[in-house]
C-alpha beads as a LAMMPS data file, in Angstrom:
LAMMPS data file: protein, C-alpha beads

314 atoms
313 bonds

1 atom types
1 bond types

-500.0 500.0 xlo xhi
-500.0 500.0 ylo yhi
-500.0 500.0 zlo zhi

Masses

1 110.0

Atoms # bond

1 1 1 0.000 0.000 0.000
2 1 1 1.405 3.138 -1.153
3 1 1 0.375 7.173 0.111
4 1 1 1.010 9.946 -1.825
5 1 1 1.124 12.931 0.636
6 1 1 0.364 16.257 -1.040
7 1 1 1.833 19.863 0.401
8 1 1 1.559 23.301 -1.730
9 1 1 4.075 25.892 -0.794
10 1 1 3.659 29.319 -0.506
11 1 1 4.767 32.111 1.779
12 1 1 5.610 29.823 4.439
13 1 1 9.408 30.247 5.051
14 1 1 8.344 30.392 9.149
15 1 1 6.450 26.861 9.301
16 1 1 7.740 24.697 6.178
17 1 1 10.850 23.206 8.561
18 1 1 7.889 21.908 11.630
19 1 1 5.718 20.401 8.940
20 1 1 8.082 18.537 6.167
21 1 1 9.805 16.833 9.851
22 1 1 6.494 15.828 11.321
23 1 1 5.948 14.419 7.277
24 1 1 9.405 12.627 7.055
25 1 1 9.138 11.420 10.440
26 1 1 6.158 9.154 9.601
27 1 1 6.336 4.765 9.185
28 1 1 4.188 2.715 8.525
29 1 1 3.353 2.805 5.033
30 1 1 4.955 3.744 1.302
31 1 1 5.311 7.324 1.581
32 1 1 5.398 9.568 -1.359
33 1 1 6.007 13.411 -0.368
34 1 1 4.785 15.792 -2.915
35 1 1 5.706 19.577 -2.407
36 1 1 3.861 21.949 -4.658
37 1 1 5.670 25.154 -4.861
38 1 1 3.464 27.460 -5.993
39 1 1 5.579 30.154 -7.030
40 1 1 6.354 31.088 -3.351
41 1 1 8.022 34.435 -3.065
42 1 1 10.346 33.951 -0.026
43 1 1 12.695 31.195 1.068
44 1 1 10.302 28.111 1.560
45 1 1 11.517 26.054 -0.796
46 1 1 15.532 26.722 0.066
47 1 1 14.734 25.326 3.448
48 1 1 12.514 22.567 2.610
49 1 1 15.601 21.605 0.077
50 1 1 18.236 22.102 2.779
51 1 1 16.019 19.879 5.269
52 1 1 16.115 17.239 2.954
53 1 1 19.742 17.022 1.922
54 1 1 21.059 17.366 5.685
55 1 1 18.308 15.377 7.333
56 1 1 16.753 13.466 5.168
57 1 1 19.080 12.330 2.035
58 1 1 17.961 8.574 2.305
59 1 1 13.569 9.937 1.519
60 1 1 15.202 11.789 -1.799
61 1 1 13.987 9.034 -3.618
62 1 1 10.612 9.153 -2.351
63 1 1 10.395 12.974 -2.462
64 1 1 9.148 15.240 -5.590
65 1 1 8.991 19.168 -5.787
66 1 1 7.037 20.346 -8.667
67 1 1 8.158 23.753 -9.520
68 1 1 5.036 25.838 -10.233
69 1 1 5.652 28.963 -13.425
70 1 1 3.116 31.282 -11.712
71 1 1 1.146 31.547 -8.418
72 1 1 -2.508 29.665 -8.913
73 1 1 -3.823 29.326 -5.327
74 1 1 -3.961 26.414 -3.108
75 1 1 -6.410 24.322 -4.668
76 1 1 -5.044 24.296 -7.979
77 1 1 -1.245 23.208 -6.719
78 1 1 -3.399 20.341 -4.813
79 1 1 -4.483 19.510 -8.336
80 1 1 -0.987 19.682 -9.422
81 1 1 -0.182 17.284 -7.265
82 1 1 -2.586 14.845 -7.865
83 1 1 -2.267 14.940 -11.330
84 1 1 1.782 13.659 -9.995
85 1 1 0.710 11.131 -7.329
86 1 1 0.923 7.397 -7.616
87 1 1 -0.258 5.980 -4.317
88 1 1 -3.064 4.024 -3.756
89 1 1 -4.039 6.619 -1.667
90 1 1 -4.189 10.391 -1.414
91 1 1 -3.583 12.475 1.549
92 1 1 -2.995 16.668 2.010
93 1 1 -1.398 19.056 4.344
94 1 1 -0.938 22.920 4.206
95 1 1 2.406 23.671 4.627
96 1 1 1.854 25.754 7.282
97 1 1 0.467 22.437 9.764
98 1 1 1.694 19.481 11.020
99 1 1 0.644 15.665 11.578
100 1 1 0.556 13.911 14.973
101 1 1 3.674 11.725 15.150
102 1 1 1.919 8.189 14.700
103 1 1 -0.573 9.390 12.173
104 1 1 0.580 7.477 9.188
105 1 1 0.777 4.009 11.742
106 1 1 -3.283 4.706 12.335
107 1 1 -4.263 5.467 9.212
108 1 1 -2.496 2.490 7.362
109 1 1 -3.845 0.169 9.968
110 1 1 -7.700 1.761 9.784
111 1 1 -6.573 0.816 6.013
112 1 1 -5.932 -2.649 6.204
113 1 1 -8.405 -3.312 8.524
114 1 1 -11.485 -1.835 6.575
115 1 1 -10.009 -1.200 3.022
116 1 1 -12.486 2.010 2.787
117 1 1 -12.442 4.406 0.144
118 1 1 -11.986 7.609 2.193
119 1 1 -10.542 7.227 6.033
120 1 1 -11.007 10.311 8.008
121 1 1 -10.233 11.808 11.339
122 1 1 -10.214 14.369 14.129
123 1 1 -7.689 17.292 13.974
124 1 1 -6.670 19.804 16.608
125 1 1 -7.107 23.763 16.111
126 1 1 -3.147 25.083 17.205
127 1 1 -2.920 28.479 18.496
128 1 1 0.527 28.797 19.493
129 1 1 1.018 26.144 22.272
130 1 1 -2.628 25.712 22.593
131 1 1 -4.075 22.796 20.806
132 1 1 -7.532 22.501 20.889
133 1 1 -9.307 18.793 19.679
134 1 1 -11.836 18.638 17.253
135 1 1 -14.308 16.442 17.319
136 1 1 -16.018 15.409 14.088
137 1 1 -19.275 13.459 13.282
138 1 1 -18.735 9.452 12.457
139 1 1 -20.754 8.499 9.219
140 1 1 -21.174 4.988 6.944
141 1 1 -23.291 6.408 4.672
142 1 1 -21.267 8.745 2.347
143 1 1 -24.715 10.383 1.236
144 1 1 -25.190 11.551 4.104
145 1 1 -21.511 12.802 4.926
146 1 1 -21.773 14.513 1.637
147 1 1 -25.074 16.312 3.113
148 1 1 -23.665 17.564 6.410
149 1 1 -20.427 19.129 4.457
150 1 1 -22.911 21.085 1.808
151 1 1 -24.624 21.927 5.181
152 1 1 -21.367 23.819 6.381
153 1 1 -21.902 21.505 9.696
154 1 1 -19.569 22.065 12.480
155 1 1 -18.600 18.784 13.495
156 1 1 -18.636 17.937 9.374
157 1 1 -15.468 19.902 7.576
158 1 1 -14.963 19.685 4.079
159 1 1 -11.369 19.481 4.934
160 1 1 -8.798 18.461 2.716
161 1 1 -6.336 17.699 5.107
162 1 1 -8.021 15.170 7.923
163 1 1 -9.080 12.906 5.033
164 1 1 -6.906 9.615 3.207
165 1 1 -8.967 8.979 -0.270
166 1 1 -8.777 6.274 -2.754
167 1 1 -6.474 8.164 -5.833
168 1 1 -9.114 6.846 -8.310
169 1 1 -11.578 9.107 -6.399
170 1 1 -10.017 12.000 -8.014
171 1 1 -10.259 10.660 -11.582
172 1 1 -13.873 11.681 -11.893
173 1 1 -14.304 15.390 -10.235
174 1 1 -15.844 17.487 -12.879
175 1 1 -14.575 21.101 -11.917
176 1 1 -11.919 21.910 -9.740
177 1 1 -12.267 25.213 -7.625
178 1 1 -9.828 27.932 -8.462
179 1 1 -10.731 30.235 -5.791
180 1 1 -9.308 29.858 -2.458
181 1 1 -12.192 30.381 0.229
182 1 1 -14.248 27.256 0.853
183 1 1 -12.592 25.680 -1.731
184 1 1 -12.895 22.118 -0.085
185 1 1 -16.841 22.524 -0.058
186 1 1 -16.884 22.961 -3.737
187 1 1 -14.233 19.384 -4.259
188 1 1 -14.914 17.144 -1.486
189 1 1 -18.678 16.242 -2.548
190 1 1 -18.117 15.328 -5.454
191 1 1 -15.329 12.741 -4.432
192 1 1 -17.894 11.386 -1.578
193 1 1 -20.555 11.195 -3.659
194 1 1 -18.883 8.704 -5.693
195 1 1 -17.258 6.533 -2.644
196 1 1 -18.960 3.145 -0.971
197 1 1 -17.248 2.896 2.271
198 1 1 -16.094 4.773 5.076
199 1 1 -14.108 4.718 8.281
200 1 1 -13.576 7.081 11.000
201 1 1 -10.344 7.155 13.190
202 1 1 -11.377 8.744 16.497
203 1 1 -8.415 10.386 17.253
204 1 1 -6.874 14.179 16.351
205 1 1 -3.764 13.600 13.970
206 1 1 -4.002 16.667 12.698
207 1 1 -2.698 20.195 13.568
208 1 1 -4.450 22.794 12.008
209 1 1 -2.928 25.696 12.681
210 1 1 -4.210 29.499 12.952
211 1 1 -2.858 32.426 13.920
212 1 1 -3.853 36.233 13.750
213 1 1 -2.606 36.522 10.100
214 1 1 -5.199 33.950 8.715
215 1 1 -8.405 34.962 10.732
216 1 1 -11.373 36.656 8.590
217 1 1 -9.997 40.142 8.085
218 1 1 -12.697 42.799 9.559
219 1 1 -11.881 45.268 6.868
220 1 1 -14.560 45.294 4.486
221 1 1 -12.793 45.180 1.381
222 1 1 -11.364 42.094 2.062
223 1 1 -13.950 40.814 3.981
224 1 1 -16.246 41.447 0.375
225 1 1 -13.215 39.255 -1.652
226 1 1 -13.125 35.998 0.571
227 1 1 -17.140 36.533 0.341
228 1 1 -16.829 36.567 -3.483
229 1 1 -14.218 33.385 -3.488
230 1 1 -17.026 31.414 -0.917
231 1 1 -19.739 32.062 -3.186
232 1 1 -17.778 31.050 -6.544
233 1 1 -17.042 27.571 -4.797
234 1 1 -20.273 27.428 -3.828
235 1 1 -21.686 27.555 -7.252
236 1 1 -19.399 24.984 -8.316
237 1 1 -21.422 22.520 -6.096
238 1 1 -24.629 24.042 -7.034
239 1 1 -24.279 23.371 -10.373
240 1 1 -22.907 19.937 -10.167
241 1 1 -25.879 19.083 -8.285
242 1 1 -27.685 20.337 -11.150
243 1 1 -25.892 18.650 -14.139
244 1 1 -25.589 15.034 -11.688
245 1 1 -29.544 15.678 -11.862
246 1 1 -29.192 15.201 -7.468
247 1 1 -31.203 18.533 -6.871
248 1 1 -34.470 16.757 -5.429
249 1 1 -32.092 14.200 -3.772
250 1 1 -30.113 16.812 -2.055
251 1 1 -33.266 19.676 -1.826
252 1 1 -32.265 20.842 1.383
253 1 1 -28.636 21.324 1.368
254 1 1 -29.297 23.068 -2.407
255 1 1 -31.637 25.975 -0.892
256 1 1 -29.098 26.340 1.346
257 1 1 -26.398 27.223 -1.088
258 1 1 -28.606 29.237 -3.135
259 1 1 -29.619 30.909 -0.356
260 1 1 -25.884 31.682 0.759
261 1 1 -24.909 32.467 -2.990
262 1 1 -27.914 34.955 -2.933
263 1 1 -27.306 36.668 0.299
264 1 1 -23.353 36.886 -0.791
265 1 1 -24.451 38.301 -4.591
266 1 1 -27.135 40.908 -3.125
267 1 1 -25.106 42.080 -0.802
268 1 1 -21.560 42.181 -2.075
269 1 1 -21.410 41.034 -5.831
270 1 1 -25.115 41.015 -7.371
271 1 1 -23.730 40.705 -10.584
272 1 1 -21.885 37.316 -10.150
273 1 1 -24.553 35.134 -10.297
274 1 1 -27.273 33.944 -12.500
275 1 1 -30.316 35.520 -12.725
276 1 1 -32.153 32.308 -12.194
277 1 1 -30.605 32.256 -8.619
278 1 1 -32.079 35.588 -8.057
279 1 1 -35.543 34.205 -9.050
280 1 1 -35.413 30.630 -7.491
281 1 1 -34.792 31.830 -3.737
282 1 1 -38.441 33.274 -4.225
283 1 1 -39.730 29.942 -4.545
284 1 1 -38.359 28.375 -1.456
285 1 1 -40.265 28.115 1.395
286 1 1 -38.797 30.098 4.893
287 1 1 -37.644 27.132 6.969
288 1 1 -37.806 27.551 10.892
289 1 1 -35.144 24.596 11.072
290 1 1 -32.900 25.938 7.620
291 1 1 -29.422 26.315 8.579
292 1 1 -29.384 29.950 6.711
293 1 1 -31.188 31.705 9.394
294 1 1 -34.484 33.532 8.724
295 1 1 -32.856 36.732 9.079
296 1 1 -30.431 36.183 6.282
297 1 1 -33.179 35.078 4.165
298 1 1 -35.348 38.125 4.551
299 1 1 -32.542 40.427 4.046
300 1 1 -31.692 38.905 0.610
301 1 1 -35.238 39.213 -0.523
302 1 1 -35.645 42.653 0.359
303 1 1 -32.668 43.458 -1.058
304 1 1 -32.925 41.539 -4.604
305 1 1 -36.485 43.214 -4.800
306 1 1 -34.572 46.505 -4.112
307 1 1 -32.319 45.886 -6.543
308 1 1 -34.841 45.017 -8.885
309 1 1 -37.047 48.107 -8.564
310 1 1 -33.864 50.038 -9.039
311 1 1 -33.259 48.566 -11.989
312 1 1 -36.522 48.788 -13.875
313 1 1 -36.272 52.549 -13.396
314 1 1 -32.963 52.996 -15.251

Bonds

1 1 1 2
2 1 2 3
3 1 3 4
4 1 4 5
5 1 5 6
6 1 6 7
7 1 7 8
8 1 8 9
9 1 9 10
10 1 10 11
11 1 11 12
12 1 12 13
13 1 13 14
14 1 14 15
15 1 15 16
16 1 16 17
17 1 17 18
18 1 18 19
19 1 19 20
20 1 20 21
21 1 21 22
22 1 22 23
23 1 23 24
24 1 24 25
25 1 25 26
26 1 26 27
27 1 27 28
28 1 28 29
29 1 29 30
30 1 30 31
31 1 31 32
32 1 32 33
33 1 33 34
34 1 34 35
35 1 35 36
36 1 36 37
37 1 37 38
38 1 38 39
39 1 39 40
40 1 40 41
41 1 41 42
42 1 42 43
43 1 43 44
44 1 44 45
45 1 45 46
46 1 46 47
47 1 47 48
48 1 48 49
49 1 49 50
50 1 50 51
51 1 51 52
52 1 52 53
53 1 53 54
54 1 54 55
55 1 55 56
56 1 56 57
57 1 57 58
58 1 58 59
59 1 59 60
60 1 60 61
61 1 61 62
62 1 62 63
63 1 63 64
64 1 64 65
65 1 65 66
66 1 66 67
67 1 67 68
68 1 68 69
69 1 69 70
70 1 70 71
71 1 71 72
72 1 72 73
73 1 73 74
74 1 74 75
75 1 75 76
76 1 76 77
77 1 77 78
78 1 78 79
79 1 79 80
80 1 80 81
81 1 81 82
82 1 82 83
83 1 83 84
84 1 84 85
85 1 85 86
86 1 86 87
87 1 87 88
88 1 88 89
89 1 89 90
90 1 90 91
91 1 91 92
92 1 92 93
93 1 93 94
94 1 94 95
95 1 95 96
96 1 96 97
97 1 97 98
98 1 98 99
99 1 99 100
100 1 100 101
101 1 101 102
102 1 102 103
103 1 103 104
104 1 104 105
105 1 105 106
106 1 106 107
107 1 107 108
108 1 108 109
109 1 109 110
110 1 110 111
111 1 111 112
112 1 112 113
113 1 113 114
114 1 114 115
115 1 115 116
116 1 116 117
117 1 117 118
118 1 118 119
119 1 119 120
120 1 120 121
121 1 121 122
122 1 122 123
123 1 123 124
124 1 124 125
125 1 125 126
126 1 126 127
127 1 127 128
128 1 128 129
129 1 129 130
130 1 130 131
131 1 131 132
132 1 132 133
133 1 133 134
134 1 134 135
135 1 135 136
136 1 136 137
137 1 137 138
138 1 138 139
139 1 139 140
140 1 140 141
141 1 141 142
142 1 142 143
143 1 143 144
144 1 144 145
145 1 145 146
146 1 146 147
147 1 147 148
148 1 148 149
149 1 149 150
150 1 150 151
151 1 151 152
152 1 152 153
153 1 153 154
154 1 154 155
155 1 155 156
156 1 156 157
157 1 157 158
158 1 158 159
159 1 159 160
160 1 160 161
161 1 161 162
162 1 162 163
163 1 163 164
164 1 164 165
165 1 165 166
166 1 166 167
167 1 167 168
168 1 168 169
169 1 169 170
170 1 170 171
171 1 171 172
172 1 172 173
173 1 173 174
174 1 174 175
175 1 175 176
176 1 176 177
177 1 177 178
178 1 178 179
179 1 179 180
180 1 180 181
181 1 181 182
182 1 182 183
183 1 183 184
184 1 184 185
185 1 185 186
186 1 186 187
187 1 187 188
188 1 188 189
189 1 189 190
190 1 190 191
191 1 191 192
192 1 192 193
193 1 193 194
194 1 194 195
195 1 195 196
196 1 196 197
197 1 197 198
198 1 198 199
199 1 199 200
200 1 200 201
201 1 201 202
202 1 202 203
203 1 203 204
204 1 204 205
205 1 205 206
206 1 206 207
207 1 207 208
208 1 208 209
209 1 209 210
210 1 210 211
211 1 211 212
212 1 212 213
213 1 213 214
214 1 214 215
215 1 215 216
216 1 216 217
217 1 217 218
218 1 218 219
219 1 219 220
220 1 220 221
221 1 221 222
222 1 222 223
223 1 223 224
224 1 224 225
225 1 225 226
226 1 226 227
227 1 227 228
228 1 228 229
229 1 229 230
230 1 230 231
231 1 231 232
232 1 232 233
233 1 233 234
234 1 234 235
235 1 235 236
236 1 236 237
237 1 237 238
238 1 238 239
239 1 239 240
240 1 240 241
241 1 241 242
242 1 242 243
243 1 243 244
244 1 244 245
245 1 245 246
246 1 246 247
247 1 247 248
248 1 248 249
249 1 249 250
250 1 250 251
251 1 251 252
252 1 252 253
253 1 253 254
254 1 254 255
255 1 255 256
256 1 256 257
257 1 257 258
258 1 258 259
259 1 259 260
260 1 260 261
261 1 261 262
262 1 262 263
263 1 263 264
264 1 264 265
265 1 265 266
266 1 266 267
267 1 267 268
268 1 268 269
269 1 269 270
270 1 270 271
271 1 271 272
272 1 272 273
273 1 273 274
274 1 274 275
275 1 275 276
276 1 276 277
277 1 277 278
278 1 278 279
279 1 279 280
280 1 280 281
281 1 281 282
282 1 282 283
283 1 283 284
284 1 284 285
285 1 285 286
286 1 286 287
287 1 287 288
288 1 288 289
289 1 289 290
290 1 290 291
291 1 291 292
292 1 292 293
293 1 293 294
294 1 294 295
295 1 295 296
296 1 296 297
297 1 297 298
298 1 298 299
299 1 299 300
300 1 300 301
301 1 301 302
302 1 302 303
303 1 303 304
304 1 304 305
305 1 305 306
306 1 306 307
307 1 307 308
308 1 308 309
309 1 309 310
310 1 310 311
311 1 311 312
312 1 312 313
313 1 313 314
C-alpha cells in the first residue's frame, strides 16, 4: 500500500521546517512526499531543500517538488499534485500544519483493517502552544456525509487535510475550484458522492494551525473578496448538483447554497450570479429549522427586490 502525501508551498518560510519533519518522520506505510511550490516568493523552498539534503538524504527518492511557473492558489497546486501522485491513496497538508507523530501508523492500519475508500479523522485547532481537539461526526453512509459538508456543519469539515482517499476518487471530479475560500466545499462532494465505504479514526492527527494573520480580516474590502471566493465555490457545487440531476435528492442542502450564494451576490457582488438564482430563492419556502437563518433570508429578498425596482427605473 502506497500514500502519496500532497503539500503546496507558498509564503511559508516560518512553518515549512515543523511540517516537512512531522511528514518525514512518519512509518508505517509507502510514503510519497509531494511539495507543490506554488511560485512562493520567499525562502520556503531553500529550506525545505536544505532539510532534505542534511536530514533526510535517504527519503530523496521518495520525495518530488514540482516547480510551479506562476502563483494559482492552493487548490489548484493540490491539483498539481494529484495529477503527480501514484499511491493508492491520497492524503494533504498545508504547509503551514503538522501531523501527529503516529498518524501514518493509524491510518495504514484503519486501512488494512477496513479497506475504505476515504478514512477520516479528528484534527486539533493550534494556536501557538494551545491545541484545541476537534471532534467530528462518524458516518457509513457517504450520502449523508456529503449532506452535512454542503450543510457547512460544524462537526462535518470539508477538509482536505483530515481525510486519506482512494487516488481513483479523483479521476472523476468534474470542476476543480480555483478560488481559495471554501474551496474544499466545492471538491470534497463530489469525491464522496462517488465513494462506498467509510471509516472514522477517532483520534486528532491533525494540527491545524491558525494564527492572527489567517483569521477573517474585519476590513470590508477584504472581507467582500473571501465573500466573493465562498460564493464562486459554492456555485461549483450548485451546479454539479444540477448537471448530476441530485437537486431533489439533495433539496435541502441546495436551498441552502442558493440561499448563501444569494445573500453573498445581493449584498456584495449582485452581478456574479445567474439571474435564475435571483428568481429561485423566491420559490423556497422560509424554513424555521434551515441552517441559513431567517434573518439572512429576509434580508436577501428585500434586497434583490430593491435591486430590482432600481433597476426597472434605469
Amino acid at each position: 500500500m502506497k500514500i502519496s502525501i500532497i503539500v503546496p508551498v507558498y509564503g511559508v518560510e516560518k512553518y515549512i521546517a515543523h511540517c516537512a519533519r512531522s511528514l518525514f518522520n512518519q512509518t508505517g506505510a509507502d510514503l510519497e512526499f509531494i511539495f507543490v511550490n506554488d511560485a512562493t516568493k520567499d525562502h520556503s523552498i531553500e529550506i525545505l531543500k536544505e532539510i532534505i539534503s542534511k536530514e533526510y538524504p535517504t527519503l530523496q527518492n521518495q520525495i518530488i517538488i514540482i516547480e510551479k511557473p506562476q502563483n494559482e492558489g492552493l487548490p489548484q497546486a493540490r491539483k498539481t499534485g494529484v495529477a503527480k501522485a501514484t499511491g493508492d491513496y491520497i492524503m494533504h497538508c498545508d504547509s503551514d500544519d503538522w501531523f501527529e507523530d503516529n498518524a501514518i501508523c493509524s491510518i495504514a492500519k484503519k486501512i488494512e483493517e477496513t479497506s475504505a475508500d476515504i478514512i477520516y479523522y479528528n484534527y486539533f485547532v493550534s494556536i501557538g502552544e494551545h491545541h484545541k481537539p476537534c471532534q467530528e461526526a462518524m458516518f457509513s453512509d457517504p450520502i449523508e456525509y456529503a449532506k452535512a459538508i454542503m450543510s457547512f456543519s460544524p462537526t462535518s469539515g470539508a477538509y482536505c487535510w483530515n481525510k486519506v482517499i482512494k487516488r481513483s476518487l479523483y479521476k472523476n471530479v468534474e470542476e476543480w475550484p480555483i478560488q481559495n475560500m471554501h474551496e474544499d466545499v466545492a471538491l470534497m462532494p463530489q469525491i464522496i458522492l462517488q465513494s462506498h465505504t467509510l471509516a472514522f479514526i477517532n483520534s486528532p492527527l491533525y494540527h491545524y494551525r491558525v494564527s492572527s494573520s489567517s483569521s477573517m480580516s474585519l476590513d470590508f474590502q477584504k472581507n467582500k473578496e473571501k465573500k466573493i471566493q465562498s460564493q464562486a465555490n459554492q456555485l461549483i457545487l450548485i451546479n454539479f448538483l444540477e448537471e448530476q440531476h441530485r437537486v431533489e435528492e439533495f433539496k435541502r442542502q441546495y436551498q441552502q447554497l442558493i440561499s448563501r450564494c444569494t445573500y453573498i451576490a445581493a449584498f456584495f457582488n449582485h452581478s456574479s450570479i445567474d439571474k435564475m438564482h435571483y428568481k429561485s430563492i423566491w420559490k423556497f419556502p422560509i424554513f424555521l429549522n434551515f441552517d441559513v437563518s431567517i434573518r439572512r433570508q429576509l434580508q436577501s429578498r428585500i434586497v434583490i427586490l430593491f435591486r430590482l425596482i432600481l433597476n426597472y427605473f434605469k
